[in-house]
GUMAR-955664 format. One line per field, with one value per residue: residue number from 1; y, x, z of N, C-alpha, C in turn. Coordinates in Angstrom, 1 decimal, decimal comma. Layout:
! GUMAR-955664
mike NUM_... .
n.v Y_... .
n.u X_... .
n.w Z_... .
ca.v Y_... .
ca.u X_... .
ca.w Z_... .
c.v Y_... .
c.u X_... .
c.w Z_... .
END
This chain:
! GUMAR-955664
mike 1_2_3_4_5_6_7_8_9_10_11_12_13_14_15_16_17_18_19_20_21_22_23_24_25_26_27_28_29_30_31_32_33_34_35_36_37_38_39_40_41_42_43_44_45_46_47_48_49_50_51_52_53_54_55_56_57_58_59_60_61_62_63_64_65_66_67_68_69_70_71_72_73_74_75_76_77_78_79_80_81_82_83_84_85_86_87_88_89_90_91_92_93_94_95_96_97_98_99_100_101_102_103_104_105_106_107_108_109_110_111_112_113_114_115_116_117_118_119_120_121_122_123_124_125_126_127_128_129_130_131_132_133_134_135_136_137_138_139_140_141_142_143_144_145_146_147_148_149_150_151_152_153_154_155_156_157_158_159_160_161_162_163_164_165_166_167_168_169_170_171_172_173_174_175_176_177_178_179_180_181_182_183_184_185_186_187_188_189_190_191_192_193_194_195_196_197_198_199_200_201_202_203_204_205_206_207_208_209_210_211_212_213_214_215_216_217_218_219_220_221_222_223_224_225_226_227_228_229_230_231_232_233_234_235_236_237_238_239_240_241_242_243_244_245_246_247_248_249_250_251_252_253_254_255_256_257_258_259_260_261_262_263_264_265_266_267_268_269_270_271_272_273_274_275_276_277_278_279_280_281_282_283 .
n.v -8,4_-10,6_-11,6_-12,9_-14,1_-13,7_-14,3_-12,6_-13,0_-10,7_-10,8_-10,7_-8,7_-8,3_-9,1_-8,7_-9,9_-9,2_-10,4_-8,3_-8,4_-10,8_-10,8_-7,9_-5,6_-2,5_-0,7_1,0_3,8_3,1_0,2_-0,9_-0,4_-2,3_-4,4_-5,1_-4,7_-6,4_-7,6_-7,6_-7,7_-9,1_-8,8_-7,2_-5,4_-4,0_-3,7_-5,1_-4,8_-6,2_-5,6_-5,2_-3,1_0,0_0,8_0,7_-2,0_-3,1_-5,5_-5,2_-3,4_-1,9_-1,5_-0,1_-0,3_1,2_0,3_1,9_2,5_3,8_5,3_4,7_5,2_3,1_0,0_-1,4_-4,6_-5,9_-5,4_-7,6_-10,1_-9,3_-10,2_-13,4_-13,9_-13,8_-14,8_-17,6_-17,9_-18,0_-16,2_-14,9_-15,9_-15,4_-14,8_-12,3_-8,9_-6,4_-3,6_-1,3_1,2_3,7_5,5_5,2_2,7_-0,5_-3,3_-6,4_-9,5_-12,9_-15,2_-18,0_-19,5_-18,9_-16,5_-13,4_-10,7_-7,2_-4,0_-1,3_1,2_4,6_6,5_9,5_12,3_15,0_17,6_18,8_17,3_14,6_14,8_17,3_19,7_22,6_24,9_27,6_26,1_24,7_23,1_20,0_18,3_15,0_13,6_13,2_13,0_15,0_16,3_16,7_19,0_18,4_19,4_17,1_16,7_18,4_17,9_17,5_16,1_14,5_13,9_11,8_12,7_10,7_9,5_6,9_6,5_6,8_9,0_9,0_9,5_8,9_8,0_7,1_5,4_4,5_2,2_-0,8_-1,8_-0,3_2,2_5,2_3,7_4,0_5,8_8,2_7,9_8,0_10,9_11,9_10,9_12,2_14,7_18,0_19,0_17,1_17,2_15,3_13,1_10,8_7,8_6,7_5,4_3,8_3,2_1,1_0,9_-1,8_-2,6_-1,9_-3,7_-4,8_-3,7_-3,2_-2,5_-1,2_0,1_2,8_2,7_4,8_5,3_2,5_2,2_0,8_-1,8_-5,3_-5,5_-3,7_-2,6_-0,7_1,0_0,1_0,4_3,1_3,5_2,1_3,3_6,3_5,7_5,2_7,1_8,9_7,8_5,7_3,2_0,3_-0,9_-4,6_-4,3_-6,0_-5,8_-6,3_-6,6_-6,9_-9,0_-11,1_-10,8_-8,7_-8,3_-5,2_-3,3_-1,0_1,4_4,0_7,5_8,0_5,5_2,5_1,2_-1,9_-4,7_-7,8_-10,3_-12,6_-13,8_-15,2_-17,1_-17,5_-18,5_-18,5_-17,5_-16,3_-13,7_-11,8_-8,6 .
n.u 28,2_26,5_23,1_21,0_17,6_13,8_11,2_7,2_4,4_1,2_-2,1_-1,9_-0,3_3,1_6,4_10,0_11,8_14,2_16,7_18,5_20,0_21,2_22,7_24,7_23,3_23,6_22,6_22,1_19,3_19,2_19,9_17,8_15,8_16,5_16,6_13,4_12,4_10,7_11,3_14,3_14,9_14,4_11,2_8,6_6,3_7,4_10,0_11,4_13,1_14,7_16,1_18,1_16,9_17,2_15,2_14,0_12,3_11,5_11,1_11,8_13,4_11,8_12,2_11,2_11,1_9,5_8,8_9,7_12,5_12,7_12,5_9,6_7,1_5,3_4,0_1,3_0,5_2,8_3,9_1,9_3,7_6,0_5,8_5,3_7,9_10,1_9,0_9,0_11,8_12,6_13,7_12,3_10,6_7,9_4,6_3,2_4,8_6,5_7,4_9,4_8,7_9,5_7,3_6,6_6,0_4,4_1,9_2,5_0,9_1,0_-2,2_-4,3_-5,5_-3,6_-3,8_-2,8_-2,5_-2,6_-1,7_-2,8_-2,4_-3,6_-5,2_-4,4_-5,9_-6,1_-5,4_-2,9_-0,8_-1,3_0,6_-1,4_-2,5_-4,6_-5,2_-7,3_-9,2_-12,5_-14,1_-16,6_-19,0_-19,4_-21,1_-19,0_-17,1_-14,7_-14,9_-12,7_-12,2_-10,6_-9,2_-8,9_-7,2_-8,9_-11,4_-13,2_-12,6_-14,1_-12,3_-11,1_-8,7_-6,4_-4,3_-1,9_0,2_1,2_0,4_-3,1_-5,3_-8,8_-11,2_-14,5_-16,4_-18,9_-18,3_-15,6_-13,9_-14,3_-13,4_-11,3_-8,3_-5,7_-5,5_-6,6_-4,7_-1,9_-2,0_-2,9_-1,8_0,7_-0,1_0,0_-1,0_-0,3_2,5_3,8_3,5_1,1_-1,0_-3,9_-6,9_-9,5_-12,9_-15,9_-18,1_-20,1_-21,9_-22,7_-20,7_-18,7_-16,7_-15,5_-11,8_-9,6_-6,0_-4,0_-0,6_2,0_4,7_4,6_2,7_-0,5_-1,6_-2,1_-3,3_-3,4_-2,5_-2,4_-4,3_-6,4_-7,2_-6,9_-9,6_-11,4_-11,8_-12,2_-14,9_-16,3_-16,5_-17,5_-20,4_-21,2_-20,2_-19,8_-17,9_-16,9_-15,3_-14,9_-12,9_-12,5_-10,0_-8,2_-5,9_-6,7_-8,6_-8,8_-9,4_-10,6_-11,4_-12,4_-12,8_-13,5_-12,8_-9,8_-9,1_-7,1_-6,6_-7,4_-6,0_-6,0_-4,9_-3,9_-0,5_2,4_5,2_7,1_9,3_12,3_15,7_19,0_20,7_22,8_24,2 .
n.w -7,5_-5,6_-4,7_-2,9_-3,0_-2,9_-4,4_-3,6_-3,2_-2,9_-2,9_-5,3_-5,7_-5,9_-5,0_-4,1_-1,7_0,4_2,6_4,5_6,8_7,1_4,8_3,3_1,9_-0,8_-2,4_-6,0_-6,8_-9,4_-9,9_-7,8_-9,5_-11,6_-11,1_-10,4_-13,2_-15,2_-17,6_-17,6_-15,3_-12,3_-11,7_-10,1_-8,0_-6,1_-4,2_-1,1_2,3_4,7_7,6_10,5_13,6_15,6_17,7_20,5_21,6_19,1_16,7_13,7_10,9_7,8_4,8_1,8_-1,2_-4,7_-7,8_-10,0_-8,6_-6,4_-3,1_-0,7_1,7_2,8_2,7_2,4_1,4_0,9_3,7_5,2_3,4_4,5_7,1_6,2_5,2_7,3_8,6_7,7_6,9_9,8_11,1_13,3_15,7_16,7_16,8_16,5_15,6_15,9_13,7_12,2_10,3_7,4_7,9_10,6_13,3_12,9_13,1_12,1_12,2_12,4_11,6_13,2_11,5_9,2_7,7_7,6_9,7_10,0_11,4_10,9_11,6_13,0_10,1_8,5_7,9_7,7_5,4_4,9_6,0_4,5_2,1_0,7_-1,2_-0,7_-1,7_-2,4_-3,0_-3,3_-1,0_-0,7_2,0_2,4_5,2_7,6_5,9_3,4_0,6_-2,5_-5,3_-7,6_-11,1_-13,6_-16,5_-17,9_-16,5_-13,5_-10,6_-7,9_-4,9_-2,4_0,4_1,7_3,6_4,7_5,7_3,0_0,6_-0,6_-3,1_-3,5_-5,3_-6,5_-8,4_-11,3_-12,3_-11,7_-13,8_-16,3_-15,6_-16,1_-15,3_-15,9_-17,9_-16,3_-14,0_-14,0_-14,9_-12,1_-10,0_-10,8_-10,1_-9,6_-7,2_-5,6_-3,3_-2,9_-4,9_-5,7_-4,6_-6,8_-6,1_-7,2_-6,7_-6,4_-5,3_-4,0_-1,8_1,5_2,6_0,5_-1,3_-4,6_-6,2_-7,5_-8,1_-9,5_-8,6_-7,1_-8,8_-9,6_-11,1_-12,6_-10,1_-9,1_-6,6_-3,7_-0,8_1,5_-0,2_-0,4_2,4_2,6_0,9_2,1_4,3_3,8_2,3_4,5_6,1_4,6_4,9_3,1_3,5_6,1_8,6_9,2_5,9_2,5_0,5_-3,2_-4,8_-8,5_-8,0_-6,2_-2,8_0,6_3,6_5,3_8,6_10,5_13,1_13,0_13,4_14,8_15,5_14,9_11,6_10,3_8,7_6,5_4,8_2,2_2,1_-0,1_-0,8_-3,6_-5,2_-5,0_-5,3_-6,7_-7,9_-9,7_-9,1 .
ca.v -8,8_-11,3_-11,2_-13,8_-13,3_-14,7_-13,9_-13,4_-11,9_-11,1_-11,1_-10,1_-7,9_-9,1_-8,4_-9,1_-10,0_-9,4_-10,0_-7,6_-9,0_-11,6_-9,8_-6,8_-4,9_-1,5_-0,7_2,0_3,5_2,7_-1,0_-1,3_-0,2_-2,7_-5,9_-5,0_-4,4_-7,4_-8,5_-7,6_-8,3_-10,5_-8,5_-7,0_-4,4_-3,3_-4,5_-5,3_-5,0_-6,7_-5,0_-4,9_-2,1_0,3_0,9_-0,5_-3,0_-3,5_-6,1_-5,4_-2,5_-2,6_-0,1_-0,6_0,3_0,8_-0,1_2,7_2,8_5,3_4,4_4,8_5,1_1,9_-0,8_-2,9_-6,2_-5,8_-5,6_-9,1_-10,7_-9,5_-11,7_-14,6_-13,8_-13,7_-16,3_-18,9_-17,7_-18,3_-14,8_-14,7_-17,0_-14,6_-14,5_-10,9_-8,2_-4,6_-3,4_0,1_1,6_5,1_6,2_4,8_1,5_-1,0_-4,3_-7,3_-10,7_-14,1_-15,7_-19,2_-19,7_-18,6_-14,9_-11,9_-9,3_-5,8_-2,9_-0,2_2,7_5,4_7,1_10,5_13,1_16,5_18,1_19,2_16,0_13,6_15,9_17,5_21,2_22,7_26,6_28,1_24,9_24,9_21,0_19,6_17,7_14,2_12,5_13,3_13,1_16,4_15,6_17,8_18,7_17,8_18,9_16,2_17,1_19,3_17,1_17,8_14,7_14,6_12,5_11,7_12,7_9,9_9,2_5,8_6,6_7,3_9,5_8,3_10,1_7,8_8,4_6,3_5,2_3,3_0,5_-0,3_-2,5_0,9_3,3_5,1_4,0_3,7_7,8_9,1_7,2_8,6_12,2_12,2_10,4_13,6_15,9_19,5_19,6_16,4_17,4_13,5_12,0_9,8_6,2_6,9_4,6_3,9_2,2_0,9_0,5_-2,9_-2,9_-1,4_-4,1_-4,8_-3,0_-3,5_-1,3_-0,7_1,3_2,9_3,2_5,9_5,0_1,3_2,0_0,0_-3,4_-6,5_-5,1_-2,6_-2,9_1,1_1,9_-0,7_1,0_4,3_3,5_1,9_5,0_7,3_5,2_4,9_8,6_9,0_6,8_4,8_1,6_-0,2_-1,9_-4,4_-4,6_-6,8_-5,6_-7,3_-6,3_-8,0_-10,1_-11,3_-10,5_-8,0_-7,7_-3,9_-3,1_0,2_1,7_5,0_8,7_7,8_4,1_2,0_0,2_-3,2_-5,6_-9,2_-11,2_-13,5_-13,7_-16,4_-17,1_-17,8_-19,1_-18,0_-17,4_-15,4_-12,9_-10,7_-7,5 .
ca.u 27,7_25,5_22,0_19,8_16,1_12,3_10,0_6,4_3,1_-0,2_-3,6_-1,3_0,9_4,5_7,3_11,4_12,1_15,6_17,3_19,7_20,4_22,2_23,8_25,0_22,1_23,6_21,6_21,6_18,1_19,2_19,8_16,5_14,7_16,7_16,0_12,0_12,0_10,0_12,3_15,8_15,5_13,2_10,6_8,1_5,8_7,9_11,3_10,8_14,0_14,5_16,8_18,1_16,3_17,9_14,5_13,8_10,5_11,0_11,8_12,7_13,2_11,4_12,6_10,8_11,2_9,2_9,9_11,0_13,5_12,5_12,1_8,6_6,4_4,4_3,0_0,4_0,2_3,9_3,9_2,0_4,7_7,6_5,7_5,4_9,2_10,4_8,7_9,8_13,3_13,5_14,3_11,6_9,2_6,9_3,7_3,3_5,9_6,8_8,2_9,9_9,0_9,5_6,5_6,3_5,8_3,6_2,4_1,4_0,4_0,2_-3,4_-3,4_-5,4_-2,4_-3,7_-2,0_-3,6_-1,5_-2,7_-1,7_-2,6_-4,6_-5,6_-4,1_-6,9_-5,7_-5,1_-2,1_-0,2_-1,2_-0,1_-2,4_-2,3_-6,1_-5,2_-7,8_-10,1_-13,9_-14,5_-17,8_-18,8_-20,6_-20,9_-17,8_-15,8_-14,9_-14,5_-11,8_-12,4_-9,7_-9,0_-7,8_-7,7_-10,3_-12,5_-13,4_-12,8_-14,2_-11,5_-10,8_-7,6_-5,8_-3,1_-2,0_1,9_1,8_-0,6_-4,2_-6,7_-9,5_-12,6_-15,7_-16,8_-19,7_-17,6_-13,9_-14,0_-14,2_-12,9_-10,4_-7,1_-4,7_-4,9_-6,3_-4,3_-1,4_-2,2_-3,4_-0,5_1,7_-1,1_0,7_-1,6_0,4_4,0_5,1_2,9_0,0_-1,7_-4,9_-7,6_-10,5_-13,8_-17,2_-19,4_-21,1_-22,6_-22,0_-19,5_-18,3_-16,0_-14,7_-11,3_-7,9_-5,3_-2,5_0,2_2,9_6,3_4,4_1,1_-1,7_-1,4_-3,3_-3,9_-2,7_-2,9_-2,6_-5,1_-7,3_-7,4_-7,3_-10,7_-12,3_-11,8_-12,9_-16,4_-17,0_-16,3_-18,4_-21,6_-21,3_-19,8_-19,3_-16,9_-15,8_-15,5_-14,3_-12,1_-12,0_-8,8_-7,8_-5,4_-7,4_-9,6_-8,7_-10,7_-10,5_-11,9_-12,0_-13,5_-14,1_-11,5_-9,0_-9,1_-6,5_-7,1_-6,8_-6,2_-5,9_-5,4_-3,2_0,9_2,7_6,3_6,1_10,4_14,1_16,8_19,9_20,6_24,1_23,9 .
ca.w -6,2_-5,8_-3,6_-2,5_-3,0_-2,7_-5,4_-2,9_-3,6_-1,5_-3,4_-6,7_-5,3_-6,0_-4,0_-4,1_-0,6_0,6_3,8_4,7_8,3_6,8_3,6_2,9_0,8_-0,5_-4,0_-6,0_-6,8_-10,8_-9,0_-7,9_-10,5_-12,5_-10,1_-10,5_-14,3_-15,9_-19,0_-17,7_-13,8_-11,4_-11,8_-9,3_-7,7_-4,9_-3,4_0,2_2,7_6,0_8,0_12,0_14,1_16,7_18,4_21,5_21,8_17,9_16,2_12,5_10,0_6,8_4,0_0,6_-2,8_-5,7_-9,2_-10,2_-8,0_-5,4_-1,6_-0,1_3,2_3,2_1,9_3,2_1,3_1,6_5,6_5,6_2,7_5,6_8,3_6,2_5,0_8,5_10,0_7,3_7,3_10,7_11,5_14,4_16,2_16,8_16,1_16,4_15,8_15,4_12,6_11,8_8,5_7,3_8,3_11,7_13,5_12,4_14,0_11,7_13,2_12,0_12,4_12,9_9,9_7,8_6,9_8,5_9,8_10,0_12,3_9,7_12,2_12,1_9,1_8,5_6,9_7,8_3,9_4,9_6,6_3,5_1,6_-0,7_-1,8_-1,1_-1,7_-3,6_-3,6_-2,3_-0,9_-0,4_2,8_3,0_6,5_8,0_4,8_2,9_-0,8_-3,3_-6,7_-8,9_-12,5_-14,3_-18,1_-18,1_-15,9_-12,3_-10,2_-6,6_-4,1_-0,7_0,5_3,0_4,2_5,5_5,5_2,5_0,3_-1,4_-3,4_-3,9_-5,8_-5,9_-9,6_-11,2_-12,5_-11,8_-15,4_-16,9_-14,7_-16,6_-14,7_-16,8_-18,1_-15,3_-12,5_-14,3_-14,3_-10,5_-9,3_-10,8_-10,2_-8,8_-5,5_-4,5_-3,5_-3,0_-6,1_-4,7_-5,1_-6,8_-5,7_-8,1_-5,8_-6,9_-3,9_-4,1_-0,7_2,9_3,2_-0,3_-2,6_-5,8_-6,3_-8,9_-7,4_-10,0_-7,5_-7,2_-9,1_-9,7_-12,1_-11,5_-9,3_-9,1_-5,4_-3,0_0,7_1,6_-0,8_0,3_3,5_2,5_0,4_3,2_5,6_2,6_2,5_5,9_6,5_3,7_5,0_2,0_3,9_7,3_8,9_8,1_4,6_2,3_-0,8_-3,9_-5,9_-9,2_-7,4_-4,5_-1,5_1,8_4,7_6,2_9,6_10,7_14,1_12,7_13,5_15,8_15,7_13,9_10,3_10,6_7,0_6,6_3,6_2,5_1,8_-0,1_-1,3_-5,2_-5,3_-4,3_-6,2_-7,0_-8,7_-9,7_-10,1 .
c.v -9,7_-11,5_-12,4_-13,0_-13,9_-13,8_-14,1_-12,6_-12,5_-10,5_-10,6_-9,6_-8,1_-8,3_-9,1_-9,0_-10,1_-9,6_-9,7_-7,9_-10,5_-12,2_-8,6_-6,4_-3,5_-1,3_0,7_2,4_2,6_1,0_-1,6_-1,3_-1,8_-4,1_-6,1_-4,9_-6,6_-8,4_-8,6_-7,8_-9,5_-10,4_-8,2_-5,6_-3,5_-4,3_-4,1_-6,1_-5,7_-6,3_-5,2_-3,5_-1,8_0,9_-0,1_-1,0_-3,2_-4,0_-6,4_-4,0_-3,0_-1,5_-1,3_0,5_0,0_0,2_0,5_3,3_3,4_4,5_4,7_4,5_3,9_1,3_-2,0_-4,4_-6,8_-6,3_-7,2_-10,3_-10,5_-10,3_-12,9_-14,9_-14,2_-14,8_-17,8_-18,7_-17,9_-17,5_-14,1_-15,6_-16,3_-14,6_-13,2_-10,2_-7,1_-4,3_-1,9_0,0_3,3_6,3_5,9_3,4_0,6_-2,2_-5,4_-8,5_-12,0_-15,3_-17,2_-20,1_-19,2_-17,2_-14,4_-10,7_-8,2_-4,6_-1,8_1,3_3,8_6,1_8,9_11,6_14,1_16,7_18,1_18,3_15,1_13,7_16,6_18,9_21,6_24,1_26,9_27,3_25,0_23,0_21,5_18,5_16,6_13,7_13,6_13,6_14,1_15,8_16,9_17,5_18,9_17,8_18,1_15,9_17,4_19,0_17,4_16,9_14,8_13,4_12,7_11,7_12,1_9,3_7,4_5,3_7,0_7,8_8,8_9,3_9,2_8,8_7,4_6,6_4,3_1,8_0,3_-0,7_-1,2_1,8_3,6_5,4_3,9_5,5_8,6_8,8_8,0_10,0_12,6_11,8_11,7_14,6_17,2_19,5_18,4_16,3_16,0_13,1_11,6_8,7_6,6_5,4_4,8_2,8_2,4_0,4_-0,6_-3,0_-2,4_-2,0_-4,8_-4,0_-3,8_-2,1_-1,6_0,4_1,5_3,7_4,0_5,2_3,3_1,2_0,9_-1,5_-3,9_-6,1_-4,5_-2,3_-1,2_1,2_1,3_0,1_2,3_4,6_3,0_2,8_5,8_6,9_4,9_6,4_9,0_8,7_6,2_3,1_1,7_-1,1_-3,4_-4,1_-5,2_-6,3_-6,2_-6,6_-7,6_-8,7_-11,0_-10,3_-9,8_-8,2_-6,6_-3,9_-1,6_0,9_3,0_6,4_8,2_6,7_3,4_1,0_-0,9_-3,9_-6,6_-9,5_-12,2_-13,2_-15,0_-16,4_-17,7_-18,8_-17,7_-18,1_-16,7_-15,0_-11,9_-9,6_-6,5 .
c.u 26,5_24,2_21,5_18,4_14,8_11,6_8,5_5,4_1,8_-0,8_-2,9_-0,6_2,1_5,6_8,2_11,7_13,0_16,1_18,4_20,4_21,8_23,3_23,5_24,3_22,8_23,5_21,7_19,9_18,1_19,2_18,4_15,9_15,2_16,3_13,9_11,7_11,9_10,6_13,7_16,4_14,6_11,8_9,2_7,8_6,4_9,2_11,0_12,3_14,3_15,6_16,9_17,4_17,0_16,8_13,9_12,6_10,5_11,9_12,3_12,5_12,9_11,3_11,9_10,9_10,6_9,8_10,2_12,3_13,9_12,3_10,5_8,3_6,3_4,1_2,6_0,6_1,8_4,4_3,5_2,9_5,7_7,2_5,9_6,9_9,9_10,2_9,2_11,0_13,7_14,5_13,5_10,7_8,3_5,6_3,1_4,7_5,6_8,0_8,2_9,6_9,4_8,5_5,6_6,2_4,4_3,5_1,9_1,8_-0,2_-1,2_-3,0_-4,0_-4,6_-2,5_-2,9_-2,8_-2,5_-2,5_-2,0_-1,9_-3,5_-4,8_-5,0_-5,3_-6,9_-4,9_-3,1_-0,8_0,1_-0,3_-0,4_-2,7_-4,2_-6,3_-5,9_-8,8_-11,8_-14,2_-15,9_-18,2_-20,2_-20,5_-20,3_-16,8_-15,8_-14,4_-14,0_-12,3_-10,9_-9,3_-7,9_-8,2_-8,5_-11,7_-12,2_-13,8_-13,1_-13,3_-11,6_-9,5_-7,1_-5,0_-2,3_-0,4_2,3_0,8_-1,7_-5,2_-7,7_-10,7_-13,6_-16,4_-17,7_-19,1_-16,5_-13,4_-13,7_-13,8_-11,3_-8,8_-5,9_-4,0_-5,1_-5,6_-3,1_-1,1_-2,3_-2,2_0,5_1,0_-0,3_0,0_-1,1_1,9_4,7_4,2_1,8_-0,6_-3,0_-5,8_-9,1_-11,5_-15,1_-17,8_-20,2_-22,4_-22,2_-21,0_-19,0_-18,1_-15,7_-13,2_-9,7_-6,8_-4,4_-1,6_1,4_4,3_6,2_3,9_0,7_-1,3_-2,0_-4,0_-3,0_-3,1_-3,2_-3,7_-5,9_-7,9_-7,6_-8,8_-12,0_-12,4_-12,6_-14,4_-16,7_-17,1_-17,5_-20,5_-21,8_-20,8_-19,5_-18,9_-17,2_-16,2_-14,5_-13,9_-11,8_-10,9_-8,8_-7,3_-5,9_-8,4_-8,7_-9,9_-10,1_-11,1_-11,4_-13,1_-14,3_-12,8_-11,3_-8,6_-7,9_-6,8_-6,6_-6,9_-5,7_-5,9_-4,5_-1,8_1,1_4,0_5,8_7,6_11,5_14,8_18,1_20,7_22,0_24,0_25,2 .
c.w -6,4_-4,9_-4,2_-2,3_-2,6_-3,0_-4,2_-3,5_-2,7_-2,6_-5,0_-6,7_-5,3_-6,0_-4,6_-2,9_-0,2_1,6_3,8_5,8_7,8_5,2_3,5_1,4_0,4_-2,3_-4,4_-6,5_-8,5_-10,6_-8,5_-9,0_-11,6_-12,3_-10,7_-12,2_-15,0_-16,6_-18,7_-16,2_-13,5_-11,8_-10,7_-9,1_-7,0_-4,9_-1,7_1,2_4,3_6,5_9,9_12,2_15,2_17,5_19,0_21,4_20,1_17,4_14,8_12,0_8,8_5,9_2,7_-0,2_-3,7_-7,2_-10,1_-9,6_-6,6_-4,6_-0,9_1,4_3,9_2,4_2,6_2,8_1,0_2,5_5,4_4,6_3,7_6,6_7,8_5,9_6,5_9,4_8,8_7,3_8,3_11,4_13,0_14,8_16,7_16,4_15,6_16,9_15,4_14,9_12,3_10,4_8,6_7,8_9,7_11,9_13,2_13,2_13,7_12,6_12,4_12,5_12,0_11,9_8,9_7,3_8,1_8,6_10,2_10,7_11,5_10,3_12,0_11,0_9,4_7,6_7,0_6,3_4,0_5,3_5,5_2,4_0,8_-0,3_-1,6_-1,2_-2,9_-3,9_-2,5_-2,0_-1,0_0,7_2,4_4,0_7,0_6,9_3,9_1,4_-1,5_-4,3_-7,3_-10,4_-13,1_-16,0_-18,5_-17,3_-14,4_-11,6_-8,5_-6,1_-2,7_-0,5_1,7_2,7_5,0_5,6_4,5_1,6_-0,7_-1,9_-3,7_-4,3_-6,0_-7,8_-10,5_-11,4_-12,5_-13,4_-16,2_-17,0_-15,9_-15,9_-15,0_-17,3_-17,0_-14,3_-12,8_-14,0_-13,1_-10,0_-9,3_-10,7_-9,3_-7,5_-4,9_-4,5_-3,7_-3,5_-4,5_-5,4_-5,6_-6,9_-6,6_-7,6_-6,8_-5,7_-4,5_-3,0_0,6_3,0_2,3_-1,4_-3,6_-5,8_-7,1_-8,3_-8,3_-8,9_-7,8_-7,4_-9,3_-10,9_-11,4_-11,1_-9,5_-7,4_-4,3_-1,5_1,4_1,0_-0,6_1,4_3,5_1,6_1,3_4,2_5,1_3,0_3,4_6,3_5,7_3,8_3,8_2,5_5,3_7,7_9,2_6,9_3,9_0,5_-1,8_-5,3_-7,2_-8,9_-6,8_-3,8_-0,2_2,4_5,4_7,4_10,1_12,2_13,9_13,4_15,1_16,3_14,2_12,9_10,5_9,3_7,4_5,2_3,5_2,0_1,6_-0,5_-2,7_-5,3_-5,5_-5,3_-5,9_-7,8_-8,9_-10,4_-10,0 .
END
């Protein structure tokens, strides 16, 4: 079989862009995984699916897959790679749309400076929803925000547990340069108090309205930058009184801007999406 593709990436984040609307997509997960693998497929962070929708007022489905194969919630810097996918394909004239994911509807929007902004909903922070195991655990509250301890290899890691479709522990570290995410991102990701794995988010507070932050993501490891965990670290330190909206995210890849109104208000991200080149591919 042969598939058409479009290599794209937002602030580093690098996608396999597929439309299924106008081929027949049906992959196994050994199939993905093999498309995303570095040396022997295209190579990429995520695969990112464009699909018809059978809900009314919305105009696309958007199924993604990591690189190992598996299907996931969400993904932010994702979301704004399907606007700019969509609107150069000539699959919508839209400037704003609503887009079906797994974990609900979403609604990014191209600005007419070229970034995209995505309303990625509200923030989920009930233990139990994101979800994260807290039987037997004593938190600690700053602000608003309740912080978990965490053994991770003998070490006791305070995080923030949120949710933004799909699960985040974030923790707050002097330097991300340092931070060790490589072993610990690892460990936390499969940590037993998260039944569906989790993105662990690794922040350095620069300023009320700048971060520094490294995300090893669930079934990816670490990214050049992570639009979820972006957002789920900006919630974290605002809940926290460590930061206020907006704030401006600097991943390896690139630059986010978060905006966040505070519980019950939806996260708003912006950055940028680009196409890198198309191809195709037989698998």
């Amino acid at each position: 079989m042969k598939l058409k593709f479009t290599k794209m990436q937002g602030a580093g984040n690098d996608f396999i862009v597929i439309d299924a609307i106008r081929q027949s997509v049906h992959l196994t997960p050994e199939q993905w995984k093999k498309l995303a693998d570095r040396r022997f497929g295209i190579g990429a962070d995520q695969m990112l699916v464009v699909e018809k929708t059978r809900l009314d007022g919305v105009d696309f489905r958007y199924r993604i897959y990591n690189a190992d194969g598996g299907e996931v919630e969400q993904c932010g810097n994702g979301a704004r790679a399907f606007v700019r996918f969509v609107t150069e394909k000539h699959l919508t004239d839209k400037s704003a749309i609503r887009v079906e994911t797994m974990s609900g509807v979403i609604e990014p929007r191209l600005e007419t400076d070229g970034r995209i902004t995505v309303d990625m909903g509200t923030p989920i922070l009930a233990p139990e929803q994101v979800p994260f195991d807290t039987t037997g655990l004593l938190g600690k509250v700053e602000e608003q925000e309740t912080l978990w301890p965490l053994d991770v290899k003998g070490d006791t890691t305070w995080i923030s547990a949120v949710s933004m479709g799909n699960p985040h522990a974030v923790q707050v570290v002097p330097n991300v340069d340092t931070a060790p995410v490589e072993t610990h991102g690892a460990l936390i990701e499969r940590h037993r108090r998260f039944p569906k794995r989790v993105n662990a988010g690794f922040m350095q507070v620069l300023d009320q309205h700048h971060i520094r932050l490294r995300v090893f993501e669930r079934g990816a490891g670490e990214t050049l930058a992570c639009g979820t965990g972006a957002c789920a670290a900006v919630v974290a330190g605002i809940r926290r009184g460590l930061l206020r909206s907006p704030v401006q995210v600097q991943a390896r890849g690139g630059e986010l801007s978060i905006a966040w109104a505070g519980d019950g208000a939806p996260v708003m991200m912006s950055g940028p999406a680009v196409s890198v080149f198309e191809g195709e591919i037989e698998i």
